[in-house]
Structures are given as C-alpha cells and as structure tokens.
C-alpha positions as CSV (number, residue, x, y, z in Angstrom):
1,X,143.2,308.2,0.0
2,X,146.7,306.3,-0.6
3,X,145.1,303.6,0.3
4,X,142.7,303.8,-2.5
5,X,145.2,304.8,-4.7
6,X,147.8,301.8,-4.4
7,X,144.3,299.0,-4.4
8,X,143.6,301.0,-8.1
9,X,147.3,300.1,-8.9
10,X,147.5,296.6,-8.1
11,X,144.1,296.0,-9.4
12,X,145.4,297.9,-13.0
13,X,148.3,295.7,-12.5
14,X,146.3,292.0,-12.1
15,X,143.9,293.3,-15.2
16,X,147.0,294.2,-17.3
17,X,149.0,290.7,-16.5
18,X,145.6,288.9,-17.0
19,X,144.8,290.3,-20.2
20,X,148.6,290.0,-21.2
21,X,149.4,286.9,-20.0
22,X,149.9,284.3,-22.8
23,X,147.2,281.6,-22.7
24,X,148.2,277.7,-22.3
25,X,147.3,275.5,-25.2
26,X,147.3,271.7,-25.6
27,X,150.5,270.5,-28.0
28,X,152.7,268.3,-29.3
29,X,155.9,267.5,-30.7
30,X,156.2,266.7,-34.2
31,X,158.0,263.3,-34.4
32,X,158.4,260.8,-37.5
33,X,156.8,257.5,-36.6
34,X,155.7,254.5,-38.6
35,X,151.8,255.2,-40.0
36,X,149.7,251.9,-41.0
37,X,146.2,252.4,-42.8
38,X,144.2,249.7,-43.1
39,X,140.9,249.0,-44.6
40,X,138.3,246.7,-42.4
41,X,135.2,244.8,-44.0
42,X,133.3,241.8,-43.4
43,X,133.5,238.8,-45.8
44,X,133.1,234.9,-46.1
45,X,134.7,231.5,-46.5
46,X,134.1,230.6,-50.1
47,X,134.7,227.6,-51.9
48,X,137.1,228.4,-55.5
49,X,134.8,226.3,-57.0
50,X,131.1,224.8,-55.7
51,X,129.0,222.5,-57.8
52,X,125.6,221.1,-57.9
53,X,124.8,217.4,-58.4
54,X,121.4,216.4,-60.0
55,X,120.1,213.4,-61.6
56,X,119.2,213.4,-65.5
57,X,116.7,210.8,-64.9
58,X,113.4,210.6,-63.6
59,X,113.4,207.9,-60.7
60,X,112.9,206.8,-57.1
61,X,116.3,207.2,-54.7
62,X,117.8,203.7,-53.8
63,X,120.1,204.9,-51.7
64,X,122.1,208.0,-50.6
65,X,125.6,207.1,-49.2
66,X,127.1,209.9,-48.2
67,X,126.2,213.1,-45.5
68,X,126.2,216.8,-45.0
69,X,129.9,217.1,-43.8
70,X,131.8,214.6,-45.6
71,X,134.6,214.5,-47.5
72,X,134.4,212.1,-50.6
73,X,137.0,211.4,-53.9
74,X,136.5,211.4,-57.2
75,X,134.5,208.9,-58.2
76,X,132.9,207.5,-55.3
77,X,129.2,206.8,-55.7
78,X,126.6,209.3,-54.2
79,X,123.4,208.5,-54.7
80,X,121.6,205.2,-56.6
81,X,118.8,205.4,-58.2
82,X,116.4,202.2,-58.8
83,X,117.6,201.0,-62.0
84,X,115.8,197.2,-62.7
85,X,113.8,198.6,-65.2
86,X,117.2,200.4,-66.8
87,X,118.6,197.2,-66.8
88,X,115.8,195.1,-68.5
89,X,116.0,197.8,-71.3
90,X,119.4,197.6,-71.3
91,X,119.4,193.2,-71.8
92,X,117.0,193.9,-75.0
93,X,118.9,196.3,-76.9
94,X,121.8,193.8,-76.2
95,X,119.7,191.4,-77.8
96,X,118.9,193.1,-80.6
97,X,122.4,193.9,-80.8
98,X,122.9,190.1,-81.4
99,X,120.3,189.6,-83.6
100,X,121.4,192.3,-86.1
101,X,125.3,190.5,-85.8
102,X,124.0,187.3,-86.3
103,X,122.5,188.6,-89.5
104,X,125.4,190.0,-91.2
105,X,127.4,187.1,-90.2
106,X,124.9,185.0,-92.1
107,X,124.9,187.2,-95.1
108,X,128.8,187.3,-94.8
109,X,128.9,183.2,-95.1
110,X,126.0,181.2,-95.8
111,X,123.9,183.9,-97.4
112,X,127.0,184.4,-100.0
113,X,127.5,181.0,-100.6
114,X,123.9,180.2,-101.1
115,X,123.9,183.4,-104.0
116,X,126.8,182.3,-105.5
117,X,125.5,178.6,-106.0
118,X,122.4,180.4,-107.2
119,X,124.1,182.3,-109.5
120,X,125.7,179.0,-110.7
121,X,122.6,176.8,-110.9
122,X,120.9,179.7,-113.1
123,X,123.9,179.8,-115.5
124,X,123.9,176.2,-115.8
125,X,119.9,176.2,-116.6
126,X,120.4,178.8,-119.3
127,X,122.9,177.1,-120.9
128,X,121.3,173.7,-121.3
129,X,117.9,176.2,-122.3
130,X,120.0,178.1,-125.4
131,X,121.3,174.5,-126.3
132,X,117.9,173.0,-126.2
133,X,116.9,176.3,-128.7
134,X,119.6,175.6,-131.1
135,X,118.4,172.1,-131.5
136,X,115.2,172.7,-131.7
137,X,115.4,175.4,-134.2
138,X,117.7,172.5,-136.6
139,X,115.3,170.5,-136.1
140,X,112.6,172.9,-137.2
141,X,114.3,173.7,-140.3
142,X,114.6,170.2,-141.1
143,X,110.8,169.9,-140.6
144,X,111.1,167.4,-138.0
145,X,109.6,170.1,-135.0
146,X,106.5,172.8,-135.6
147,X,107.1,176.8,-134.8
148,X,105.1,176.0,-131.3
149,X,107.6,174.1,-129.9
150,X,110.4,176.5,-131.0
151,X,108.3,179.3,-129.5
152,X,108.5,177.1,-126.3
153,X,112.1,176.6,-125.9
154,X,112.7,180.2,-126.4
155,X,110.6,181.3,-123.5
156,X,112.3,178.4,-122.1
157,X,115.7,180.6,-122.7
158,X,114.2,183.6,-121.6
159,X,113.1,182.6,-118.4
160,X,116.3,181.1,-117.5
161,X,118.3,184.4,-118.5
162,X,115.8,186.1,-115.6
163,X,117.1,183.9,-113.3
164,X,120.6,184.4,-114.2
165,X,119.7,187.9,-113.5
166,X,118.1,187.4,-110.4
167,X,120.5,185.3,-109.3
168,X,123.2,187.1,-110.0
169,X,121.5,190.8,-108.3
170,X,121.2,188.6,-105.0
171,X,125.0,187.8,-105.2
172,X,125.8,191.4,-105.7
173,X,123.4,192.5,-102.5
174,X,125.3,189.7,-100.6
175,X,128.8,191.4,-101.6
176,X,130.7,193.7,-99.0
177,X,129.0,196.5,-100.9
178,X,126.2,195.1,-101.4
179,X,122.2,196.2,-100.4
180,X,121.5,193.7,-98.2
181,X,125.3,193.4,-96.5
182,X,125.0,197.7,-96.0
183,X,121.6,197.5,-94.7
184,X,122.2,194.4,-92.2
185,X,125.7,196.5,-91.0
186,X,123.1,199.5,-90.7
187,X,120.9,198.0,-88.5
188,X,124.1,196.3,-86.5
189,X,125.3,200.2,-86.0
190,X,121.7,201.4,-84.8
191,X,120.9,197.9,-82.4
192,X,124.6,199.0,-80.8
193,X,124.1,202.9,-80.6
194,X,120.8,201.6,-78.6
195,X,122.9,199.4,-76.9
196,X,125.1,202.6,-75.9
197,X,122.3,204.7,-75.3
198,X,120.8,201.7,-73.1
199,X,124.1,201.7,-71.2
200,X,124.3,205.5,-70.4
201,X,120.8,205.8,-68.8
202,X,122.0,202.9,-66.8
203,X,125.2,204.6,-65.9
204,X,122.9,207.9,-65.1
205,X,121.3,206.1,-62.5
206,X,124.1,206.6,-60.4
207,X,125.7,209.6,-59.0
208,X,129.3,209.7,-58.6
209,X,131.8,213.2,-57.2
210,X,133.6,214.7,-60.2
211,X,136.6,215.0,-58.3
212,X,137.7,215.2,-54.6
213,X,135.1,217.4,-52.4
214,X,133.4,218.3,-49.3
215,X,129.4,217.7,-49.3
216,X,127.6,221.1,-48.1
217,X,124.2,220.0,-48.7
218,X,122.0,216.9,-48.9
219,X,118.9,217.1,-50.5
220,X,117.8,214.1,-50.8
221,X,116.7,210.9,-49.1
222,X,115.9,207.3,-50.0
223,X,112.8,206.7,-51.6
224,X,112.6,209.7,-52.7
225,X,111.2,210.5,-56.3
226,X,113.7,212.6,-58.8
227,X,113.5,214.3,-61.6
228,X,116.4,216.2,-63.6
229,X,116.8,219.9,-62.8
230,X,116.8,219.6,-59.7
231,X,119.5,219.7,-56.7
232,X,120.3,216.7,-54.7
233,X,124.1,217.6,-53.6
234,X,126.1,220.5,-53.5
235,X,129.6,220.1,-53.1
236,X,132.8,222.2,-52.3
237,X,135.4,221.1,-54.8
238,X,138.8,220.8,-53.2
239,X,141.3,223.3,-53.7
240,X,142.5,226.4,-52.3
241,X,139.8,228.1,-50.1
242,X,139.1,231.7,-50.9
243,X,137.3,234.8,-48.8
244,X,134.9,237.1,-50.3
245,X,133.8,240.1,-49.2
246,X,131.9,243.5,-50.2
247,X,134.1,246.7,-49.7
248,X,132.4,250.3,-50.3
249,X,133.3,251.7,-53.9
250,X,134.5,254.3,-51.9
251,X,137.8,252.7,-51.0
252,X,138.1,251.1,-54.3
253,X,141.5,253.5,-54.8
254,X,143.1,252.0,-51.4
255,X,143.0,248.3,-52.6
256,X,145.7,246.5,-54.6
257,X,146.2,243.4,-56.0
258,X,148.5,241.4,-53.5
259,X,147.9,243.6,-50.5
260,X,148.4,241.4,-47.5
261,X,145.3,241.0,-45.0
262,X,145.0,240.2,-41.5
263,X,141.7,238.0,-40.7
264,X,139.9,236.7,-37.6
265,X,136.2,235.0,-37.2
266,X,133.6,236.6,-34.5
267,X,133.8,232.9,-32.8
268,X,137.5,232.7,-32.8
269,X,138.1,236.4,-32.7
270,X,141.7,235.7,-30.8
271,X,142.4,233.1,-33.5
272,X,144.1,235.7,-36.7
273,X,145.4,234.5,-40.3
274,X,146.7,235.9,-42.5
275,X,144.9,236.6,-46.5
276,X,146.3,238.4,-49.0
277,X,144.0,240.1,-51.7
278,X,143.6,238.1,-54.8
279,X,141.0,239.8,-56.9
280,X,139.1,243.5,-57.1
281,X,135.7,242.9,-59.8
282,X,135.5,244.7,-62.5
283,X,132.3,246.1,-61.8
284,X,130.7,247.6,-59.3
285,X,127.0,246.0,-57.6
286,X,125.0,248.7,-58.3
287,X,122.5,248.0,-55.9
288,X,124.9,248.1,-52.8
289,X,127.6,250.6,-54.4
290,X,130.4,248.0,-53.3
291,X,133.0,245.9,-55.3
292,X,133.6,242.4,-54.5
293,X,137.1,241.0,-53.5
294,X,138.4,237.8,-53.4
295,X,141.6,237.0,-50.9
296,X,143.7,234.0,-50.8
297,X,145.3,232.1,-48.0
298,X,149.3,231.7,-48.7
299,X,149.0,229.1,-45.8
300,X,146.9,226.3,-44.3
301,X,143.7,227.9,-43.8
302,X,143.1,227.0,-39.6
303,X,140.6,224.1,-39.0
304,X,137.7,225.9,-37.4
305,X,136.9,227.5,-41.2
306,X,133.8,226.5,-42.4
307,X,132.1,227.0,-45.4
308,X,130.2,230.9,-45.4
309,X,131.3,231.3,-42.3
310,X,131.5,235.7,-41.4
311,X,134.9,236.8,-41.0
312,X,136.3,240.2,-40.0
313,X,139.1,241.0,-42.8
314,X,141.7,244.3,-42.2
315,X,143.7,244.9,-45.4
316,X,146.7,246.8,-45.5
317,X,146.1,249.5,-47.7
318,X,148.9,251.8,-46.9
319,X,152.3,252.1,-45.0
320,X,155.2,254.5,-44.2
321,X,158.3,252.8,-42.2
322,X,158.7,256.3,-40.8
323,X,157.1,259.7,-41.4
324,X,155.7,263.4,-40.0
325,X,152.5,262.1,-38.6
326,X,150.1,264.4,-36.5
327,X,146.6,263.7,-34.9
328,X,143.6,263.9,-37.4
329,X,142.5,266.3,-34.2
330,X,144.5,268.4,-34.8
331,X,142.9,269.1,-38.2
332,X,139.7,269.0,-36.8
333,X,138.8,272.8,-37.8
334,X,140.2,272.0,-41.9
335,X,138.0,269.1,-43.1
336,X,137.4,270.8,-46.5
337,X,140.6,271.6,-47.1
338,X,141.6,268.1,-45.9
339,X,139.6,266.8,-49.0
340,X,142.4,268.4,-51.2
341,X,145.4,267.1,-49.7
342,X,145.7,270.0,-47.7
343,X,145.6,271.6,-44.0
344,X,146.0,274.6,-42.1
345,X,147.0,274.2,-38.5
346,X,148.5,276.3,-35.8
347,X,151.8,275.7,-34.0
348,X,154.0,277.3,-31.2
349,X,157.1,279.2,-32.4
350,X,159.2,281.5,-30.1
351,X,155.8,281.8,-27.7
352,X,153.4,282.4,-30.7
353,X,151.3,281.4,-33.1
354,X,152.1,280.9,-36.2
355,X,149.7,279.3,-39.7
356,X,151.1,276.7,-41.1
357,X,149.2,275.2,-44.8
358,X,150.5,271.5,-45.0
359,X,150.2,268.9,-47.6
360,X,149.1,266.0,-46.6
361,X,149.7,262.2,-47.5
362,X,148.9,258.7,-46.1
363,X,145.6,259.0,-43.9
364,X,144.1,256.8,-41.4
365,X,141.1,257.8,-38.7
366,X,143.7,258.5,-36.0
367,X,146.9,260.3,-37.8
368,X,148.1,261.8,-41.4
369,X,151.4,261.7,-42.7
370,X,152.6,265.6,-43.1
371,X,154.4,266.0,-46.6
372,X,155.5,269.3,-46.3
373,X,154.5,272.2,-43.9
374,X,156.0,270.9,-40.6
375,X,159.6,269.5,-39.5
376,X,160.3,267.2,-36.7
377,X,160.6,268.8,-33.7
378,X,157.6,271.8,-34.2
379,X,155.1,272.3,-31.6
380,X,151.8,271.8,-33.1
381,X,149.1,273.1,-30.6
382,X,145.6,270.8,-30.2
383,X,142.9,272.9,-27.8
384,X,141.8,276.1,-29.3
385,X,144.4,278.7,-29.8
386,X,144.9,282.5,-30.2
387,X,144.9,283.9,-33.7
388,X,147.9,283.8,-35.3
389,X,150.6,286.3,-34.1
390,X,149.6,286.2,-30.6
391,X,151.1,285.0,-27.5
392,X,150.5,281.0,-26.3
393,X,152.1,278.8,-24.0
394,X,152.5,275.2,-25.4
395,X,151.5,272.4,-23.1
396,X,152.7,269.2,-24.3
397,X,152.1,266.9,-21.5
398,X,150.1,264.0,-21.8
399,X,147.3,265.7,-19.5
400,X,146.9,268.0,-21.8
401,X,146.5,266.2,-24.9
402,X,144.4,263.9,-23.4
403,X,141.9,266.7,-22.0
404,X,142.2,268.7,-25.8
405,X,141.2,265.5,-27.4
406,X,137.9,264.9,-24.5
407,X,137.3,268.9,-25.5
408,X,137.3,267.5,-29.2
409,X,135.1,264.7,-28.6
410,X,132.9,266.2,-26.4
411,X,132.4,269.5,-28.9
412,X,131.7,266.6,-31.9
413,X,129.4,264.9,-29.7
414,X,127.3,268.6,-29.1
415,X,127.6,268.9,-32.9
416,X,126.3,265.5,-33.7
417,X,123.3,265.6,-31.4
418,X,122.2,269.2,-32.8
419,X,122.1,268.0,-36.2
420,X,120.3,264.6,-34.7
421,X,117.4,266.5,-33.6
C-alpha cells in the first residue's frame, strides 16, 4: 500500500514538472549589422546609338569591303555599287553644262558686239533714208520728181526706222539684263543643278561609315541587286556602351537614378563590373508590366562584351551601414501586417514571452531593418512559441536556429505543395 502510494507521488510529481516546465524555443540576439538590398534582373549590351546603312539607289553591289566584326572610321568606303552608267550621265550633263557657258559667253562678247554694230548700221541706213526723203520731197515741190517716188522714199524711211528698232531690241536682249543674257544664265543654272544632281547619284553609289563604328551585320554580297529601303549594314556607333534591361513595375519605387550596379555575364560569371543606373523610362510596357532601364559603365567596359550579349545585373537599391536587423523568419507568421510596415513577433524576457508590434524599414528576402519595437541585445524567439505570458526557455545556439529555420522551410514546403495540388 505505501508502495502504491509514493509511485502515485512521484508520478504527480513528473506530470506536474512536465506540464510546468518551460518549453525551449529557437532565438536570437538582436544585434545592429549592416543590411544591403539589392534588386537582380537580366539585361543586355546595347549600343548608345546603332544605325542602319542602305543604298538610295537601285544597282548591282561592286564590292563590299568590310565584315561582320570590324571596326571602321568615319568615312571609309563600305560598299560600291556599279556606277559606269552614273558616270556617263554624269559626263553629259557636264557637257551640257559647257554648252549653256559657252553660250552666255558668246552673248556676253560677240553676240553684243555684233547688236551693237547692228544697232549702228540701222541708224546709219535711216539717216541716209530721211535725207534721201527731204530731197526728194524739194525736189517734188519743184516739179522735178512725181508723188510715186516720194511715196517710195518714205517707205524707204519707214523700213529703216524698223530696223533701228529691231536692231536696237536685240541690243537690249544682249544687255546684262537683257532676254536672251537671263535666259542663256537660266539655262547655265539648270545644265549645272543637273550637273550637281548628276554628281550626287554618283556619290550615292558608294557607301561610306558616318562616323567611327563597329559593323554588327552584313547584308549584302557582291553582285548583289539593291534597291533603297532596304538594309545592307548595321553598325554600332562608337561611344559609351550601355546595358538595358526589363525590371518588374513592381520594384519601380527601389530604383534611382545613379544607383551603382554590380554586373557579371552567364559565360564569364566570375568576371564582375561594375554599372551604375543611368535611366528609369517614363512609361511602363504594358504588355510585360516592366520599365526599361538603361545603366552606364564609369569604366572600361571588359573585352569579352559583345553586342546583345545577356547579363545578370544586381542594383543596389538600399543600404544601412548599421541597423536592428532580424530574420524575415522570424516574421514568418505576420506577412499582412508586414505589407504595412509593421510586425508582431515574440521575444524572451525574464523567462517569458512577451508581444512585441515593430515598424519595420529596409527589406531584403533574408532580413528587415527593425525601426522601433526591439533594442539591441533582446532575445527574439524563431521556432513556435507559447502564447504570450507564459514560460520559454531561449535557445540561441546556432543548432537551434538552424533547425527553426529547416522547421520553417519544411512547414512552407507542406504549404506550397497543398496549394499545388
């Protein structure tokens, strides 16, 4: 019967110590630390400025001297087109070119002179004619002549004052501003305009670089039949090369103008540069619901860079030299309230638990910065806890955390595969 009695005991004991013992929790210490948060996204080596080369002429390629690859200055010639029958058109509006100057020349100095002598030879015949009337009309009042020959001698006059006249309008189309001087210099000016225009198409038949570029593409090949509209180069211009990429809109608050970037490429992934962010687009590519952003490099970009080539970009969005930071695990039961700014967590004080509401700053996937809510050197407990007021015991050895957060992971992975099926 004792013996009964003291087993009931000690088994009323164990019970009560088991069911009053305080249960061990995963924690930590809350420390200030530095917090980075960066942004990640894919983008591309971009040319500042890429043109297109086509021909404005319809012809057959001569020759195309450069390749895919190479790196050309301004001015050096492209592509030639066949150009003999350019050229032929080009000798005949030369020549008609010649033909017009020779003509004005020759109503300049001969033509002149030769009006001027003819306005001199007609003066001279209409004086001798009015002299020869006023004779002939003495002599008709005398009675030595009849009316028919004074009728004569005045058409005589007449005629010769019409080519006075006519004399006289020819000199005055030979002058400077004259009919036939303005309509000679008119068809000078048209014979060289066609001598111009004869000249350009001729210049058209060759291709030449705008300025100094790389060539991206060839399009073309000898013998090869033309027409304008149509792409035969595309070129890189030189200058400062650029990266652009496609960010969500939803991180379109994180970015900044002139936040610096760290970038590697998937076949030189141990090979990083740095970028710096240049440009956010005003608008937003409705289709994909990103923004585009340009970066710059402040330094040499490295030699493997090609043009289009994929490149992993991580912008610094964020940073706090030093700051409360605590796990994003440990707000793993809040996610709502972490939309707001806010938290509630639990934390260890004198061997309880204890509710804390924090505001919350900077965030990253791993850790957020604590504004207020928490002071360096508070327990804040991981695993899954007691309610509030009740007894805990704070583990914060590294086992510990490391077995709260593979509790965490393992409960999100459950989660995740529910909802998948």
């Amino acid at each position: 019967m004792f013996t009964l009695a003291a087993a009931a005991l000690v088994l009323a004991a164990v019970l009560a110590w088991w069911f009053m013992r305080a249960p061990v929790v995963a924690a930590i210490t809350v420390q200030p630390a530095p917090l980075v948060r960066t942004l990640l996204f894919s983008a591309r080596v971009a040319a500042a400025s890429r043109v297109e080369l086509g021909s404005t002429l319809t012809g057959r390629v001569r020759e195309v001297l450069v390749a895919e690859g190479a790196t050309v200055r301004q001015g050096d010639v492209l592509v030639r087109l066949e150009s003999e029958e350019l050229r032929a058109a080009l000798e005949q509006a030369r020549a008609s070119e010649r033909q017009a100057a020779a003509r004005l020349n020759g109503l300049r100095s001969s033509g002149r002179k030769a009006a001027q002598a003819g306005v001199a030879q007609a003066d001279s015949v209409l004086q001798a004619a009015q002299a020869e009337l006023q004779r002939t009309q003495e002599l008709v009042a005398r009675g030595f002549l009849s009316e028919a020959r004074l009728d004569e001698t005045r058409r005589a006059v007449a005629v010769a004052q019409a080519q006075l006249a006519g004399a006289s309008a020819q000199r005055a189309a030979n002058d400077e501003q004259g009919t036939d001087v303005t309509q000679a210099q008119a068809q000078l000016a048209l014979a060289r305009s066609a001598v111009s225009a004869a000249q350009a198409r001729l210049e058209q038949a060759v291709l030449t670089a705008p300025s100094d570029a790389r060539v991206l593409v060839r399009a073309v090949e000898p013998g090869q039949i033309v027409q304008p509209g149509r792409a035969l180069l595309t070129l890189a211009l030189a200058g400062a090369a650029q990266l652009e990429g496609q960010v969500d809109e939803r991180y379109l608050e994180q970015l900044r103008v002139g936040q610096p970037a760290r970038v590697s490429a998937d076949a030189f992934p141990s090979q990083h540069f740095e970028a710096r962010l240049l440009s956010i687009a005003p608008l937003v590519d409705a289709q994909r619901g990103a923004v585009e952003v340009k970066l710059s490099l402040p330094q040499a970009p490295p030699a493997y860079l090609r043009e289009d080539m994929t490149l992993s970009v991580q912008v610094e969005t964020g940073r706090r030299e030093r700051t409360l930071v605590v796990p994003v695990q440990a707000l793993g039961g809040d996610r709502e309230a972490r939309s707001d700014g806010t938290a509630t967590v639990l934390v260890a004080r004198d061997g309880r638990v204890e509710q804390r509401r924090l505001r919350l700053g900077l965030a990253t996937l791993e850790a957020v910065e604590v504004l207020e809510g928490l002071s360096a050197g508070d327990v804040l407990l991981l695993g899954p806890a007691p309610a509030a007021g009740r007894r805990v015991h704070a583990d914060t050895s590294a086992t510990a955390q490391r077995a709260a957060q593979a509790s965490r992971e393992d409960v999100g992975s459950a989660l995740g595969n529910a909802m998948g099926r």
